[in-house]
C-alpha positions as CSV (number, residue, x, y, z in Angstrom):
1,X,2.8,-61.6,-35.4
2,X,4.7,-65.0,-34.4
3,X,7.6,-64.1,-31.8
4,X,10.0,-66.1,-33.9
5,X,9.6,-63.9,-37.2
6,X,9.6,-61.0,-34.7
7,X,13.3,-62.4,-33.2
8,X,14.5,-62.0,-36.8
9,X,13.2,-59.0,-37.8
10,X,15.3,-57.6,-34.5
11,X,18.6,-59.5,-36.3
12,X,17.9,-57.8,-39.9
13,X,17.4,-54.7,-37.8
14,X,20.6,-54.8,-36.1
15,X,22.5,-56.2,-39.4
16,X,21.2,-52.7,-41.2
17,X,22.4,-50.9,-38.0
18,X,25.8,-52.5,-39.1
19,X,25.6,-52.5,-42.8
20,X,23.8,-49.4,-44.3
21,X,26.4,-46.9,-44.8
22,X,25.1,-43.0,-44.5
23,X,26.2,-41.5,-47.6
24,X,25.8,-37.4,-48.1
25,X,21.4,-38.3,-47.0
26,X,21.9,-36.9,-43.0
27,X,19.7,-39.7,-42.0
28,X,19.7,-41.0,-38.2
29,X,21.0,-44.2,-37.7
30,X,19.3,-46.0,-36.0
31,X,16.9,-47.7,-36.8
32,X,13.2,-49.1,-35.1
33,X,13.8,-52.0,-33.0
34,X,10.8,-53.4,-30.6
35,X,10.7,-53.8,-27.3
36,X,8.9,-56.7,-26.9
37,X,8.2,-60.2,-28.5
38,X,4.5,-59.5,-28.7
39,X,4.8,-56.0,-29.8
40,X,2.6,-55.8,-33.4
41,X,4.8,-54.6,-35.9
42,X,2.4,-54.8,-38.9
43,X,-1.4,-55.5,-39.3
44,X,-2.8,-58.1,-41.2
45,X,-4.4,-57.0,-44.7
46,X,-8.1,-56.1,-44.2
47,X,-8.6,-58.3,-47.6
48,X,-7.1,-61.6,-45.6
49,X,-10.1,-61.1,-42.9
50,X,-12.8,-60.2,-45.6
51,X,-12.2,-63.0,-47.9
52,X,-11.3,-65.1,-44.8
53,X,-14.4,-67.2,-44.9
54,X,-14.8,-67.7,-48.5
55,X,-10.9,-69.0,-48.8
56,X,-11.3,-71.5,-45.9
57,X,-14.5,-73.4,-47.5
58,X,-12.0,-72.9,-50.9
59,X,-8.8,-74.6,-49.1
60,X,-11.0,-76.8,-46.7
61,X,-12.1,-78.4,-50.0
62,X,-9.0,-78.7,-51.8
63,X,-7.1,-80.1,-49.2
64,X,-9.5,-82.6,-49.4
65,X,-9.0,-82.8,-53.4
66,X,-5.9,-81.5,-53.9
67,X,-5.8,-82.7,-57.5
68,X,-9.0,-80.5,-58.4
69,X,-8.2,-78.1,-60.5
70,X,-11.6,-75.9,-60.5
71,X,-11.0,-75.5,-56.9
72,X,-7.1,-74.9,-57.2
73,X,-7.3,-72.1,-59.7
74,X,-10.3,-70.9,-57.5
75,X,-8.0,-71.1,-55.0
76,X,-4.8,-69.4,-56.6
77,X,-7.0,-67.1,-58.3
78,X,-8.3,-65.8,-54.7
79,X,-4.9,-65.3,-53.5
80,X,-3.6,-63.1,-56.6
81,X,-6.7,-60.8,-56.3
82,X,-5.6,-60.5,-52.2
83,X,-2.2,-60.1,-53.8
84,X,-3.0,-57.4,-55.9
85,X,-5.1,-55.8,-54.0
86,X,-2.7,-55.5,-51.0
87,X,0.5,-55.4,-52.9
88,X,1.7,-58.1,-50.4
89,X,3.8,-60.9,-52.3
90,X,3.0,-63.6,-49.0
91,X,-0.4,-64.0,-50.7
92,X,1.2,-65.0,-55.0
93,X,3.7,-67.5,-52.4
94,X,-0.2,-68.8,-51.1
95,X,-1.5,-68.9,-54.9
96,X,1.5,-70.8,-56.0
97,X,1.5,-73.7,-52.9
98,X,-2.5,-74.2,-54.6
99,X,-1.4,-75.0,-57.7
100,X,1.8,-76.8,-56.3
101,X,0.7,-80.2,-58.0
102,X,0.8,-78.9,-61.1
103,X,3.7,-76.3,-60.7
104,X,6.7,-78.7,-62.6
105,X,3.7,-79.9,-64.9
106,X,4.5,-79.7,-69.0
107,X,1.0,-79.5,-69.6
108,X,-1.3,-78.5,-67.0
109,X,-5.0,-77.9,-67.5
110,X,-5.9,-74.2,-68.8
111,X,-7.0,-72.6,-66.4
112,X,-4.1,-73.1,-63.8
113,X,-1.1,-72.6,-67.0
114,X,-2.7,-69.2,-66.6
115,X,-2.3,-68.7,-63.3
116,X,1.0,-70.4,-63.1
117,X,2.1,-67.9,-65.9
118,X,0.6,-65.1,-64.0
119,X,3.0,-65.9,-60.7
120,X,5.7,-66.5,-62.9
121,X,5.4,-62.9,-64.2
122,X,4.8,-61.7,-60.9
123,X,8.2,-62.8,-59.8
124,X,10.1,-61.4,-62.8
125,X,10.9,-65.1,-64.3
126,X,9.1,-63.5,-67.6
127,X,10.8,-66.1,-70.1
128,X,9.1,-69.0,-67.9
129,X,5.9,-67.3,-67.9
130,X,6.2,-66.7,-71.8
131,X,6.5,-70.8,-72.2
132,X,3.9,-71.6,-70.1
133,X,1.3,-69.1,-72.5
134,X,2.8,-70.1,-75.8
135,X,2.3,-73.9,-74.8
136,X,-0.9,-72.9,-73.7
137,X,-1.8,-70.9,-77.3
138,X,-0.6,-74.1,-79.1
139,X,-3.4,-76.4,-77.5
140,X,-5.9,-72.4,-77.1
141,X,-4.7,-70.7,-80.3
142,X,-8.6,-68.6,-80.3
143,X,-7.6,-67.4,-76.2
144,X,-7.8,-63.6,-77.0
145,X,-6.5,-62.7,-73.6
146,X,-3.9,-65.2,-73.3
147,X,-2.5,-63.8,-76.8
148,X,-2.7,-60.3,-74.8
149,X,-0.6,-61.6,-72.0
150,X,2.0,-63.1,-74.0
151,X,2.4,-60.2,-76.2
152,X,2.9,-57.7,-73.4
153,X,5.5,-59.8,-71.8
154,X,7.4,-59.9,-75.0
155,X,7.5,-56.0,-75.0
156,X,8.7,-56.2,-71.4
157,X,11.8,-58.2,-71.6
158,X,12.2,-55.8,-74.6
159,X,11.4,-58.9,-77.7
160,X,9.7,-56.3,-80.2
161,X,10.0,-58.8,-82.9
162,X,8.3,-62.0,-81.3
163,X,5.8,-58.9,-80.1
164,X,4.9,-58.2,-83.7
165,X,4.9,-61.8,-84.7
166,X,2.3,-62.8,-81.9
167,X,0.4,-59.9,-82.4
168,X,-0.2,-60.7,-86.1
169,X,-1.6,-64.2,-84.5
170,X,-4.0,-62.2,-82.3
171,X,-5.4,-60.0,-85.4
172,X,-6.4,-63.3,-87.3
173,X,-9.3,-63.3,-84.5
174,X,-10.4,-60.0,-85.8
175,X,-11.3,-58.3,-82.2
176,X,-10.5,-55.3,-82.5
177,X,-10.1,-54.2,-79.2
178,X,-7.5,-57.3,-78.3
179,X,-5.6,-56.3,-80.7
180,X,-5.6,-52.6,-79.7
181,X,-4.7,-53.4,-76.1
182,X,-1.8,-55.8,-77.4
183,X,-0.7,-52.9,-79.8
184,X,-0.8,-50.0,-78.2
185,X,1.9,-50.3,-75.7
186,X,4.2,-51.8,-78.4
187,X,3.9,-49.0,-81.0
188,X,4.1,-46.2,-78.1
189,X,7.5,-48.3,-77.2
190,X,9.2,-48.3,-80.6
191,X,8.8,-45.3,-82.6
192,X,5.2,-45.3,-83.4
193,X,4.3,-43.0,-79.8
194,X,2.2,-40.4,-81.3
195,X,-0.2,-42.6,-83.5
196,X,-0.5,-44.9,-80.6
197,X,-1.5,-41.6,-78.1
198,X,-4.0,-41.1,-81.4
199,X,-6.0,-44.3,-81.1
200,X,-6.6,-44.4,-77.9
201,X,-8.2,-41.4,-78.4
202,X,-10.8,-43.2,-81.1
203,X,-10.9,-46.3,-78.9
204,X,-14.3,-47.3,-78.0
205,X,-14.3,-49.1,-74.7
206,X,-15.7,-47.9,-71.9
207,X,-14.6,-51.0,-69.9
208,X,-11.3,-49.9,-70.5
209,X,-11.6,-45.9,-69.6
210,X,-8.9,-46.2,-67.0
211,X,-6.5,-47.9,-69.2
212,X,-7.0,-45.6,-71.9
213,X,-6.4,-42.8,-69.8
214,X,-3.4,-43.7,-67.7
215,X,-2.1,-45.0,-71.3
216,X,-2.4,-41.9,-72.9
217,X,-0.8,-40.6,-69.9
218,X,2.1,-43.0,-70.1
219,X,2.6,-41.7,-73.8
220,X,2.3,-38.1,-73.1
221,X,4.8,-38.1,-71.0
222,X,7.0,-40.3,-72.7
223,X,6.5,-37.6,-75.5
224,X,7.2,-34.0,-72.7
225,X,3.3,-33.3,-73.3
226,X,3.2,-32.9,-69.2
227,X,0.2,-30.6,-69.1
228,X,-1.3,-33.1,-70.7
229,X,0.2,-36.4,-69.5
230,X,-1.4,-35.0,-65.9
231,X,-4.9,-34.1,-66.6
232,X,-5.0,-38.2,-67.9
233,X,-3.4,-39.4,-64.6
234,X,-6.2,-37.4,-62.9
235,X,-8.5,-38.5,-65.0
236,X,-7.8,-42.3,-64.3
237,X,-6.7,-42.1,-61.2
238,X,-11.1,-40.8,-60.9
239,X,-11.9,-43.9,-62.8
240,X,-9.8,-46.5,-60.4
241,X,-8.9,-45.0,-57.5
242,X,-7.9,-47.9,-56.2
243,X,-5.3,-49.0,-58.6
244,X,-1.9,-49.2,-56.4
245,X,0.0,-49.4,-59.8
246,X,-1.9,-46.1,-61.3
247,X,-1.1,-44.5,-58.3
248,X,2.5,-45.4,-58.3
249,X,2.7,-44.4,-61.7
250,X,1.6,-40.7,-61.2
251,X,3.9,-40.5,-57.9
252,X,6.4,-41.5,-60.3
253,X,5.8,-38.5,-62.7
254,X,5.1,-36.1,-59.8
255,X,8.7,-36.5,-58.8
256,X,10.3,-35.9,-62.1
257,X,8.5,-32.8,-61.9
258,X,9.5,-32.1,-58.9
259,X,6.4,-32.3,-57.2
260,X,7.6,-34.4,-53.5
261,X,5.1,-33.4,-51.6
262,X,2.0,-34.8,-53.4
263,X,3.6,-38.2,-53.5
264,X,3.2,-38.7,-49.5
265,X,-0.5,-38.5,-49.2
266,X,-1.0,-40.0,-52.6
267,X,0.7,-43.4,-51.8
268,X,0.2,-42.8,-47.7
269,X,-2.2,-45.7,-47.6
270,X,-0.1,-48.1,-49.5
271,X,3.3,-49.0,-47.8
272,X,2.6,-52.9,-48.3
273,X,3.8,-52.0,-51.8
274,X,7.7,-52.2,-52.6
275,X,7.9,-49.4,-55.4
276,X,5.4,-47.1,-53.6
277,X,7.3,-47.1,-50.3
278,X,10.6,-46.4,-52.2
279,X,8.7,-43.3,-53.8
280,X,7.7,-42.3,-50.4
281,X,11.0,-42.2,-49.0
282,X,12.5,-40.3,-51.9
283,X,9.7,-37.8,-51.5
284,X,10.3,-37.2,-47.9
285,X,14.3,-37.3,-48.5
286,X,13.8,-34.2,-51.2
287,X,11.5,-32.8,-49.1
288,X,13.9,-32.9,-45.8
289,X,12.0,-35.1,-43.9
290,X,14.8,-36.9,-42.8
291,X,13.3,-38.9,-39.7
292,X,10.5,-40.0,-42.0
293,X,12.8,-41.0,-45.2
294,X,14.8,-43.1,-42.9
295,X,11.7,-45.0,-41.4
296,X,10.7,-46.0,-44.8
297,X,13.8,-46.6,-46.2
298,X,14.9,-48.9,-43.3
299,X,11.5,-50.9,-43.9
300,X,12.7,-51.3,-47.5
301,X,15.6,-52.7,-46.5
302,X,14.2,-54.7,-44.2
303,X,11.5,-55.8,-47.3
304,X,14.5,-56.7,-49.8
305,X,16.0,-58.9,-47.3
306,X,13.0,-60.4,-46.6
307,X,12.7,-61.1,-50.3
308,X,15.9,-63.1,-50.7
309,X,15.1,-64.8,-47.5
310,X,12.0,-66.3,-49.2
311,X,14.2,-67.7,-52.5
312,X,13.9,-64.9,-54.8
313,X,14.9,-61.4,-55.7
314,X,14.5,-57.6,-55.4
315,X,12.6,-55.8,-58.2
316,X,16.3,-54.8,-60.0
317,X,14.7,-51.4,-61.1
318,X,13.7,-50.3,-57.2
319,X,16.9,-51.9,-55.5
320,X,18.7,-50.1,-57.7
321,X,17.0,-46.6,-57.7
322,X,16.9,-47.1,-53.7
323,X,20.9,-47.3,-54.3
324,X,20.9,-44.4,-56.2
325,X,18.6,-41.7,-54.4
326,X,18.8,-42.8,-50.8
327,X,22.5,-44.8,-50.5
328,X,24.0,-42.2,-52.5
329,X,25.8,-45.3,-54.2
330,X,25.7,-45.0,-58.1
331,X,28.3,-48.1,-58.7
332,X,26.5,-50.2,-56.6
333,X,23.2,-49.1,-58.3
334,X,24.4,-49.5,-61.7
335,X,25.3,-53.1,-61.1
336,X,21.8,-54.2,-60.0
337,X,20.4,-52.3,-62.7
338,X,23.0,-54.0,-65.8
339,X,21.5,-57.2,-64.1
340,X,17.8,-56.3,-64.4
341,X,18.7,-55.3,-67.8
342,X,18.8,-58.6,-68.3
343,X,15.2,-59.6,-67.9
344,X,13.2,-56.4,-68.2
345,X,13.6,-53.2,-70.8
346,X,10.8,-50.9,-70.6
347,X,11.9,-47.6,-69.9
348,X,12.0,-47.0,-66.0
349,X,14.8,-50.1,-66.9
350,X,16.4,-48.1,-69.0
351,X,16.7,-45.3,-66.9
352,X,17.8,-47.1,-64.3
353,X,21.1,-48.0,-66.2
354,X,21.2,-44.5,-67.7
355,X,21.0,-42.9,-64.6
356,X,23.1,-44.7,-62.3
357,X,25.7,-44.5,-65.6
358,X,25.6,-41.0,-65.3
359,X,26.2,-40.6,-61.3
360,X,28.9,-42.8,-61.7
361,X,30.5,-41.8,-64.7
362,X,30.7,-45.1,-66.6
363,X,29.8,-44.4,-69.9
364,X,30.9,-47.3,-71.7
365,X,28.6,-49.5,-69.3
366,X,25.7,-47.8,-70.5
367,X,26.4,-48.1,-74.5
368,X,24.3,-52.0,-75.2
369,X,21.3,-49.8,-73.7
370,X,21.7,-46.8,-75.5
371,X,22.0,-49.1,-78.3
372,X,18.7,-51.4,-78.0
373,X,17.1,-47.9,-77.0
374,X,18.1,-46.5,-80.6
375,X,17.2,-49.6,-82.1
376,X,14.0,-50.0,-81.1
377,X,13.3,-46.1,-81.9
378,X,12.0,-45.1,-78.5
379,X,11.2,-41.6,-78.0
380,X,11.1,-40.9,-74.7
381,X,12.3,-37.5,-74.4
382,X,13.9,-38.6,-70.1
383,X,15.6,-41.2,-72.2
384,X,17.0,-38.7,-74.9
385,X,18.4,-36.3,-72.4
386,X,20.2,-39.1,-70.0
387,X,21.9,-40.2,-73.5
388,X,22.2,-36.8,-74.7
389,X,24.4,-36.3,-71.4
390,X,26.1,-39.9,-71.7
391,X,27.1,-39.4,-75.3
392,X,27.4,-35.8,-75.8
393,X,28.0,-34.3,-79.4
């Protein structure tokens, strides 16, 4: 690691010293601070060194032709999958300086609107993304997976009705399994949960077996099938095992049944990633691993500052639940998470508001959610119970 970034990692170290107030959590304060400029703090992802070779030839090339789009998207394309596979944001910044010619672009060739959409989406600017696929399905209108995209990002930033309307573009194609995949998630989100659970069931797709079953997981869930809901994590979990998102997701429902411990060695491997290092730290905080929850949670801090150092900002929905559970600051969570709100709705969004509502006391802050959450008929049952306790009759 450069001394330099090292020099200001000590400063964001010693502003937390300052600014992180211990709430009611008995966590030390203070923090890890190195001893020396050429101390490693962090190793570089094993992916960077395997795909090292490859990506030079691919950026060696393009810096020659930087108006090449094949070897741009090639590029950006390589980063992502480093991206995703590491759950290290550095390597979408990568992606998006490959594409840079063509970032402000009103109609950039195929193949990079994609990715550009795809880095969009990755840092929460989902309305942007949304334009750059619809503009693309106006010159593509037969791109099944491009239909796919845009209709999931309509369900996340909670527009069921442009959803619908895209998804009755998609079934003109008459592939059935697109349409399942765009479908699924939408009728599970408004009211339709139990007939969506019952298709995936009569799905046939093996390529999507892992999907299918963290899906029906998702639903089960949603629905207080629990039993169930966790024999389909485990299920997926044996089909990708090295899905980082999967494996947040089950962490996730681990610790609404209060099941800590599990979480640690589940996501021990995967501290790269923002939302699995904040599920860590709450695990080892309800488990009374105090030293441990404040290690992680001071490198989340750390992470979030790093963030908005680089232009953009926190995932609302984890700054705010690390308010919540670790600051022991419900006001201060419940703004972040009104502002997310604004951008994302699926239901860990929800919650978020709901539950940060509730710690605080502010009802009438939660009532436009409880609103659009009735609306849209959703029937998760963690949902029901946070308004149940918010509006009771």
């Amino acid at each position: 690691m450069e001394p330099n970034f090292t020099s200001l990692l000590r400063q964001l170290f010693q502003i937390m010293t300052v600014m992180i107030s211990i709430g009611n959590s008995g966590f030390a304060q203070e923090p890890y601070t190195p001893e020396r400029d050429d101390q490693v703090l962090q190793q570089l992802p094993k992916t960077l060194s395997l795909n090292r070779d490859r990506m030079a030839s691919i950026r060696e090339k393009l810096s020659v032709d930087p108006t090449n789009a094949a070897l741009a998207s090639a590029a950006a394309a390589g980063y992502i999958k480093m991206g995703n596979d590491e759950s290290d944001p550095r390597f979408y910044g990568y992606a998006q300086s490959a594409i840079e010619y063509w970032w402000n672009a009103e109609l950039p060739p195929a193949n990079i609107a994609k990715i550009r959409a795809k880095l969009k989406e990755k840092d929460h600017k989902y309305k942007d993304a949304i334009a750059d696929l619809v503009a693309l399905l106006d010159r593509q209108p037969d791109d099944t997976q491009a239909w796919i995209e845009v209709i999931n990002l309509h369900r996340v930033v909670g527009d069921y009705d442009a959803a619908r309307q895209s998804i009755a573009r998609l079934e003109k194609l008459e592939d059935e399994k697109a349409i399942a995949v765009a479908s699924i998630p939408l009728m599970a989100a408004t009211g339709k949960a139990n007939q969506a659970y019952e298709t995936l069931a009569t799905l046939d797709a093996p390529d999507l077996a892992s999907w299918i079953a963290a899906t029906q997981g998702d639903i089960a869930a949603s629905l207080g099938r629990f039993e169930a809901a966790d024999k389909h994590y485990r299920e997926a979990l044996m089909l990708n095992s090295g899905s980082i998102h999967l494996k947040r997701t089950y962490a996730d429902f681990l610790l609404d049944h209060r099941r800590p411990a599990p979480v640690l060695q589940l996501l021990a491997n995967h501290e790269n990633d923002n939302g699995c290092l904040l599920l860590m730290a709450i695990a080892a905080h309800r488990l009374g691993k105090e030293q441990l929850a404040w290690k992680l949670k001071s490198k989340l801090f750390v992470r979030f500052d790093e963030i908005r150092l680089r232009g953009s900002q926190p995932h609302g929905r984890f700054e705010s639940r690390y308010e919540l559970e670790l600051n022991n600051d419900p006001k201060k969570a419940l703004v972040i998470a009104l502002e997310n709100w604004k951008i994302q709705r699926e239901v860990r969004d929800a919650r978020a508001v709901l539950e940060s509502a509730v710690a605080s006391k502010n009802l009438s802050a939660a009532q436009p959610t409880i609103k659009f959450i009735k609306k849209s008929g959703h029937e998760d049952i963690a949902l029901a119970q946070l308004i149940s306790t918010l509006n009771p009759q």
